[in-house]
Backbone as numpy.savetxt, mean C-alpha at the origin, in Angstrom:
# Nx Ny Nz CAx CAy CAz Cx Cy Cz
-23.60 -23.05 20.57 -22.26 -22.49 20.61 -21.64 -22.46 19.22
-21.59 -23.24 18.55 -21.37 -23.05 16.99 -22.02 -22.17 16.46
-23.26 -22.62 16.36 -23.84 -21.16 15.75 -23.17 -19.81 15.67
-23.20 -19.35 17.16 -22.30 -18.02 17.55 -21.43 -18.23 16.75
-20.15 -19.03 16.92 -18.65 -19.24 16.50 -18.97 -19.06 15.29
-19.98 -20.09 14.20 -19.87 -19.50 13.11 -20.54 -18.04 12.61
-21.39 -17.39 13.35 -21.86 -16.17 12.97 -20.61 -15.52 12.92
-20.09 -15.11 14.27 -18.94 -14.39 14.66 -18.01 -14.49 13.59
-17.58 -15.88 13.00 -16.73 -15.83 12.00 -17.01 -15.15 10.53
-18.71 -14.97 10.44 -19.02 -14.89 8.89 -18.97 -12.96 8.99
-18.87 -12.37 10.27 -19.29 -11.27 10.07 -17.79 -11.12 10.02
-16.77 -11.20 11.33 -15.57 -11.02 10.65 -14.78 -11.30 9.29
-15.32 -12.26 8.53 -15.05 -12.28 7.16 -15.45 -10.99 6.25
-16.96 -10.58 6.55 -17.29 -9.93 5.51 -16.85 -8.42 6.37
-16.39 -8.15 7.50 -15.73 -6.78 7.39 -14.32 -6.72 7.10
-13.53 -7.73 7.09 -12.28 -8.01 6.44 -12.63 -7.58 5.08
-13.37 -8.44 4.19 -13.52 -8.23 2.68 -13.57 -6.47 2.59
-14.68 -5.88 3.32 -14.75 -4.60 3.46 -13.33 -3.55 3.43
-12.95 -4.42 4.64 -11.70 -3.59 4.56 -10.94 -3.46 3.80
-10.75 -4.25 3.01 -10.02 -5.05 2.26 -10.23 -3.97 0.70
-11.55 -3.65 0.58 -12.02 -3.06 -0.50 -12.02 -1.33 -0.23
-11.95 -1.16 0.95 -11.69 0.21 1.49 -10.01 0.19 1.14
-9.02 -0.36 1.45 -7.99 -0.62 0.98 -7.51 -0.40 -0.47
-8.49 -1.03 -1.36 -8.16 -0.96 -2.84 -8.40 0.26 -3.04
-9.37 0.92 -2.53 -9.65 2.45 -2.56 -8.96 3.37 -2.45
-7.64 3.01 -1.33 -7.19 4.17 -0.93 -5.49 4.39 -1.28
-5.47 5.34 -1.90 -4.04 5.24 -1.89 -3.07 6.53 -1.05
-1.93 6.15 -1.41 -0.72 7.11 -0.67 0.39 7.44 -1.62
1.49 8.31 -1.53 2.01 8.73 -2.05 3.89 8.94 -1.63
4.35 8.29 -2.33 5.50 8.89 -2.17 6.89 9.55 -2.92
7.36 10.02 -3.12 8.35 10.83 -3.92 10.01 10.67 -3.46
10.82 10.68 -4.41 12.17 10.65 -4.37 12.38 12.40 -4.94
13.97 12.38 -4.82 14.46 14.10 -5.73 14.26 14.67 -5.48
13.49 14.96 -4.42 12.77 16.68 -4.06 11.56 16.23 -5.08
10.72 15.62 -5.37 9.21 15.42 -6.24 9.99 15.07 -7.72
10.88 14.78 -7.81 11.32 14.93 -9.46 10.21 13.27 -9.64
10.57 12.24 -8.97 10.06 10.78 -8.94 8.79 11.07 -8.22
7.93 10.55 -8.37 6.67 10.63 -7.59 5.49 9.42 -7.70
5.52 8.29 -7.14 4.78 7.17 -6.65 3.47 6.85 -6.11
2.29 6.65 -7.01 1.01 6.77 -6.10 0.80 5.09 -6.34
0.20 4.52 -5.07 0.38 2.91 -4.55 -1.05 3.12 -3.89
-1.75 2.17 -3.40 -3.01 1.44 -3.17 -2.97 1.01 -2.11
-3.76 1.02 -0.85 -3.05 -0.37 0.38 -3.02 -1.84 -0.10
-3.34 -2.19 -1.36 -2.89 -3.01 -1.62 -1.39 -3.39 -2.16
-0.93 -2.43 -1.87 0.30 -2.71 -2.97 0.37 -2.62 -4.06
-0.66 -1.77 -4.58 -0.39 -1.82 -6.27 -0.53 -1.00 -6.70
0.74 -0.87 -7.76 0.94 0.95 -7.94 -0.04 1.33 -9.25
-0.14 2.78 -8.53 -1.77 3.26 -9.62 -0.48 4.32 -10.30
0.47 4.54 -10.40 0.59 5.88 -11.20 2.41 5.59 -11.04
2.98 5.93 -11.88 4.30 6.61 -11.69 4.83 8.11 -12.13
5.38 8.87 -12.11 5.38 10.32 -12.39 6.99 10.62 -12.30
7.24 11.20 -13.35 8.91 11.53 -13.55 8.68 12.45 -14.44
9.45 13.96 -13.53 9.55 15.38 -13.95 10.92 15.50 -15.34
10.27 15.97 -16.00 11.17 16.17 -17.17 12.80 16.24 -17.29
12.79 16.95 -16.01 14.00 17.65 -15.55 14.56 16.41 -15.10
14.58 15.65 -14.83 14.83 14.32 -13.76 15.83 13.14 -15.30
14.90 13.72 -16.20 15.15 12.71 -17.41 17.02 13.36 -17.67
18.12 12.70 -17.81 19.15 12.72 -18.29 19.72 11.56 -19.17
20.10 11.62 -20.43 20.38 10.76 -20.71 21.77 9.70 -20.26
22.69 11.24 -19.87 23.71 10.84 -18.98 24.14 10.42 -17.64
23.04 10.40 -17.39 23.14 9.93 -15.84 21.71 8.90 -15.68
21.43 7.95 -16.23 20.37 7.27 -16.50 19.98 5.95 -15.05
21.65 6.24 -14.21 21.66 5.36 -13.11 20.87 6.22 -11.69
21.00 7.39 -11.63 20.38 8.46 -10.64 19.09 8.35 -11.12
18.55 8.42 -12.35 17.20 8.31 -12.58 16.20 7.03 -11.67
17.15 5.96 -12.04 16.97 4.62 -11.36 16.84 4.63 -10.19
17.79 5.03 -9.55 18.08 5.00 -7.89 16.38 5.97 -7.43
16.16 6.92 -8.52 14.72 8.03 -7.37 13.83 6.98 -7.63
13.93 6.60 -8.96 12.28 5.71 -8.94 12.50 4.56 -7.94
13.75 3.86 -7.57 13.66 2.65 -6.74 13.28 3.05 -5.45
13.80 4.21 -5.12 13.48 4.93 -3.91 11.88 4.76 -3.61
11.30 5.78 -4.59 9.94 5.88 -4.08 9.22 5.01 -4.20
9.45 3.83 -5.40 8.35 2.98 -5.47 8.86 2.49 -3.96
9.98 1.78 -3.56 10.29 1.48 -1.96 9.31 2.09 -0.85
9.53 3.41 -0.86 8.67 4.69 0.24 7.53 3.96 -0.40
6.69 3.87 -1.40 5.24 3.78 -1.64 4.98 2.52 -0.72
5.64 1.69 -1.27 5.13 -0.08 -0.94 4.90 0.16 0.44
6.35 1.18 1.51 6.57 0.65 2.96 4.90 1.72 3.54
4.56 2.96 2.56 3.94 3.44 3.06 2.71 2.81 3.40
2.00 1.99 2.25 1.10 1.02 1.99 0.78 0.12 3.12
1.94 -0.79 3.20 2.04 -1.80 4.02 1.44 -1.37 5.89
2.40 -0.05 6.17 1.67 1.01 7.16 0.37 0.69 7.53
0.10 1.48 5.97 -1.49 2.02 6.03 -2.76 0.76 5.94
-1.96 -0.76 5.34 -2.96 -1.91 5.45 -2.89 -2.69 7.02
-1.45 -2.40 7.83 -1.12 -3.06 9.15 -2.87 -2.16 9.88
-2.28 -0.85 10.17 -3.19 -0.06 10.83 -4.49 -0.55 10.25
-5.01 -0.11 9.22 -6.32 -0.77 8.99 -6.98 -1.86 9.16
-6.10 -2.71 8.66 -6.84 -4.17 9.30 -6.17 -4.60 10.45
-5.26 -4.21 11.11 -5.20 -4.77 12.87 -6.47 -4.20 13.61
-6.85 -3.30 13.18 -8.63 -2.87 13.73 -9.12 -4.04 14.32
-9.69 -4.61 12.90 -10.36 -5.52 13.13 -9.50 -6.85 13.34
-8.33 -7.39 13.41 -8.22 -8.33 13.91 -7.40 -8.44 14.98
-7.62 -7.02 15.61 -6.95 -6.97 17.42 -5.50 -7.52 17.43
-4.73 -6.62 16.21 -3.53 -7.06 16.49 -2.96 -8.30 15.70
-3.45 -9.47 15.73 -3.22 -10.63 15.23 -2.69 -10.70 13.58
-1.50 -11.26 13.47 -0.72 -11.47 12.29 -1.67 -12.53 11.18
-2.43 -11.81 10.23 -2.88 -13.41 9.82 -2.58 -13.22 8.13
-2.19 -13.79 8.11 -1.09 -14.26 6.35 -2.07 -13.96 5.36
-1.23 -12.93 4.42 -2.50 -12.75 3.06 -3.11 -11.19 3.53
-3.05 -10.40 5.01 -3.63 -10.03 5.03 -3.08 -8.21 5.00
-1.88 -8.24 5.66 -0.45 -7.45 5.85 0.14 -7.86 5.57
């Protein structure tokens, strides 16, 4: 009976890691302004790119600039978080487990 328990556990480890690395792979996208701000993020949470349209740049209004990028990096992270729940609740049937979502 251990045996099993620990097989069972070593394979769910190494398709977690999997997933986990399918994750670092994949990213999503999100944008503030109508695209002026534009956010590309990782399911890990970690942003691969930021993008700000020329037009977006004011020197006089430098607080609206702020507000699109807080926006989308926001949209990126929540999109992320999404896209790592769905992926790894796959494999762990739902279950909340810390570190992982």
């Amino acid at each position: 009976m251990n045996k099993f328990f620990m097989r069972q556990a070593q394979e769910l480890q190494a398709k977690l890691a999997k997933a986990q690395q399918e994750l670092a792979e994949t990213t999503v996208e999100a944008s503030s302004g109508g695209g002026a701000v534009k956010v590309t993020i990782n399911g890990q949470q970690k942003i691969q790119s930021v993008k700000i349209a020329p037009e977006a740049i004011n020197p006089d209004d430098v607080e609206l600039l702020e507000d699109l990028v807080l926006t989308a990096v926001n949209e990126a992270i929540a999109k992320s978080r999404e896209l790592a729940t769905e992926h790894l609740g796959k494999l762990t049937g739902g279950l909340k487990i810390p570190g992982l979502t």
